[in-house]
N, C-alpha and C positions, 0 to 999 in steps of 0.2 A: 710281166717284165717291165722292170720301171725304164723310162727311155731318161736317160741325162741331156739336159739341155745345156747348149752352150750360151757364155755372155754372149750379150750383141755386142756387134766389132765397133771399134773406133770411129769416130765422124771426126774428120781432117779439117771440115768448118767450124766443128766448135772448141779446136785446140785441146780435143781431150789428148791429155797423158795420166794413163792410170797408177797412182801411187801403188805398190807393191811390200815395199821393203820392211818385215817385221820390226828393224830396229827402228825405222823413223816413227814408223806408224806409232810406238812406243813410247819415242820421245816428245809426241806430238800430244798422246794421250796425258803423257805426265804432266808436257805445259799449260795445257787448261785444266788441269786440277778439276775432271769433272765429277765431283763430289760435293762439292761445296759452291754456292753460289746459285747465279741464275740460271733457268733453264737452256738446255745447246741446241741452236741450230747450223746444221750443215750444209752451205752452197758448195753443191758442184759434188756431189758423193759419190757419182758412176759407178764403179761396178761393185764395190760396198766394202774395202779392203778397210777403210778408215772408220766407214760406219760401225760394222761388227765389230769393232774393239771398242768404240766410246759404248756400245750396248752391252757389251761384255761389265763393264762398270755397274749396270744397273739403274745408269741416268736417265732419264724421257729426255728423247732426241724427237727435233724434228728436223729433216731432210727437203730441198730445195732444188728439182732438178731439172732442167728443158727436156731432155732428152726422152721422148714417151720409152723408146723401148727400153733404157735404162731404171726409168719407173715402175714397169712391168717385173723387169728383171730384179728390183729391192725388194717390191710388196710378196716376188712370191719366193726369194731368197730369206727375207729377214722379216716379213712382215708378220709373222706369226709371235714375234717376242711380244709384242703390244705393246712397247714403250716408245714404238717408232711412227713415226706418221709423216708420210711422203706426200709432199707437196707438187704436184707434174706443174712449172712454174717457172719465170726467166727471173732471176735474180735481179736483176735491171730495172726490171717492173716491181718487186715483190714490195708489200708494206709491212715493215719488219715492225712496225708499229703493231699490228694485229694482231700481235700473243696476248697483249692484255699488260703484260706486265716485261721489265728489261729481260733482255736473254744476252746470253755470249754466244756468238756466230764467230764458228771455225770453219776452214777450207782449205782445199788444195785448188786455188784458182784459176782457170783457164788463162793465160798469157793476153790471149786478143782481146779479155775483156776486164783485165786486172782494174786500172786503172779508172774506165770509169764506175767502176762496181766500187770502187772505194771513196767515188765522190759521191755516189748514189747512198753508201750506209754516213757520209760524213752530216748525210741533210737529216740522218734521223740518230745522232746521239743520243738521242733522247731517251732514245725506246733500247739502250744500247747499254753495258757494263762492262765488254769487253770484247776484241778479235782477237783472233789468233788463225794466221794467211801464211799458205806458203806460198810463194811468189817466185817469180823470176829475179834473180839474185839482182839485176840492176833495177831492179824496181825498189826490192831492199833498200838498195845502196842512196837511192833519190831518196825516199820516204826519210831516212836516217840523216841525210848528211849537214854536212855543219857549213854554214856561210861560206863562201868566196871559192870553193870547188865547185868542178865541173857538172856535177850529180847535182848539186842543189838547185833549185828552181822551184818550179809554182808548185807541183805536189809536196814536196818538202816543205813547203811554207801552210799551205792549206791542212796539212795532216799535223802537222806540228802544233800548230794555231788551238785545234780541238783537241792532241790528244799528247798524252805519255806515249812514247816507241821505243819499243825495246828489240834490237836485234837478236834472235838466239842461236839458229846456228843455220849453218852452208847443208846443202843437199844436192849428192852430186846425181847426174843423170841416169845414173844406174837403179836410183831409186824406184823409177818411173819404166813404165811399158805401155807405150815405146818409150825409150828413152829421147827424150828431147836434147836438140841442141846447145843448151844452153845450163846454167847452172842455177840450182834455186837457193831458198835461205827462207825462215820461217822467223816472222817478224811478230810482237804481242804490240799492238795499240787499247788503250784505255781511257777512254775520253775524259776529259778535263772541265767539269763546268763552270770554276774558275775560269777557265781560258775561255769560253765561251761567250762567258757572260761579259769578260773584258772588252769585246768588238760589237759597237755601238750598232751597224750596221752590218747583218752577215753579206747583204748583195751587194750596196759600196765598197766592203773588202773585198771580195771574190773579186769584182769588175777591177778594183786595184791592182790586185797582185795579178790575175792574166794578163795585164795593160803593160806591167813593170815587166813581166818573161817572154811576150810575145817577140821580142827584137833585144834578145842578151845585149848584142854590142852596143846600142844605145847609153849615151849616157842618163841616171837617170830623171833628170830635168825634162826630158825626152821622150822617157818611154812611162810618163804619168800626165801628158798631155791630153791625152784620152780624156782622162777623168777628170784634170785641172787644167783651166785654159792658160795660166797663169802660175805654172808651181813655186818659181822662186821662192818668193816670201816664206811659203809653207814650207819649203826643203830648208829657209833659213830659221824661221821656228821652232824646228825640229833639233836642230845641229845636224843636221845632216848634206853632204858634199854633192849639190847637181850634179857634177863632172866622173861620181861613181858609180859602179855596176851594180843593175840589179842585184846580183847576186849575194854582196856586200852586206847589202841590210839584214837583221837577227830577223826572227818572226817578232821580237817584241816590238822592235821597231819599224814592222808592218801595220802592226795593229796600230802603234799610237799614231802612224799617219795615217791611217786610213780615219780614224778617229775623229781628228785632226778637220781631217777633208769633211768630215758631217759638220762638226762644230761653225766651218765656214760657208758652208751649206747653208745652212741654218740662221747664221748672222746673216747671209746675203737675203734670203728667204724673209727675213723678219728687218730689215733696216730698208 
């Protein structure tokens, strides 16, 4: 008599909600086109709703998961296809560098650890050709937004900085079991090494832009005192107005003063 096992249940500390819905699952497959390109890895695959359709394709996946019982549950759910290889693993920690060669990493990402799991793959472009994340729709809407709204801020300018973002579409809660509070949206970032290559210093910048969003209402003559003891001159260099909000400034014209700040760095350093 064969005995059916069931999934292991939900863990409420690590934000899982299990994607479900054939049609997203569908349009999620279609957006990373996995056919062609680099190898896919999956952060965050739980009970394997998303997994078994990108194997249904025929790709070699590889999967990224904390969760041991949810590991247990892939290797002896799917792990017979042989194209799957489950990593028991915190994404947080993981070095996506270690394939050897770029991959595209897709996800259905836990909420509690979106954001820094996106500064975590922003340190390793390198080893990177493409995401594709579903998100909580106001993480969406940050990562996306345009200068001088209330969404935009330091992750908008950090992800913008390294990468192409494309929003593709809303997913409502009903996608999800349990269904969460909240609404999601499934965004493609594509790193840019153009953009990269642009920012003289990546630590000067980062230490920049968290200095300018730590205190919005600041003006920003104000909120770049961190970095510059002295900004005037340099916000006058620039053409840009002390007495404006962070939020104001393009990504271009993060980069060029952060730029800016090494160049005087550097004159100070050497005169």
């Amino acid at each position: 008599m064969t005995t059916i096992q069931r999934p292991p249940p939900r863990r409420k500390r690590l934000g899982q909600h299990f994607l479900h819905d054939a049609g997203v699952i569908h349009r999620i497959v279609s957006a990373i086109q996995p056919g062609a390109g680099a190898p896919l890895v999956e952060i965050g695959p739980g009970r394997g709703a998303l997994t078994r359709a990108l194997l249904a394709t025929g790709h070699k996946l590889s999967v990224i998961e904390v969760d041991r019982d949810l590991v247990a549950h892939l290797q002896r759910e799917l792990g017979a296809a042989g194209t799957l290889h489950v990593y028991a693993a915190d994404a947080l920690e993981f070095d996506f560098c270690s394939f050897g060669s770029p991959v595209r990493v897709i996800g259905n990402l836990p909420y509690n650890i979106s954001t820094p799991l996106l500064f975590r793959l922003l340190d390793q472009l390198q080893c990177i050709e493409q995401m594709l994340f579903m998100l909580q729709k106001e993480v969406v809407d940050r990562i996306c937004a345009a200068p001088g709204g209330r969404e935009y801020g330091r992750l908008t300018v950090m992800v913008q900085a390294r990468c192409a973002v494309e929003r593709l579409f809303k997913v409502g809660a009903g996608a999800f079991q349990p269904p969460p509070r909240v609404e999601s949206a499934v965004v493609r970032l594509v790193p840019r090494p153009e953009y990269s290559q642009a920012i003289s210093d990546p630590v000067l910048f980062a230490d920049l832009v968290r200095g300018a969003f730590q205190q919005r209402r600041k003006m920003l003559r104000n909120a770049l005192r961190a970095v510059v003891p002295d900004p005037g001159p340099l916000l006058e260099q620039q053409h840009l107005d002390g007495a404006a909000r962070p939020e104001t400034l393009t990504v271009a014209q993060y980069i060029a003063l952060a730029n800016a700040v090494v160049e005087l760095k550097a004159a100070s350093a050497g005169g």
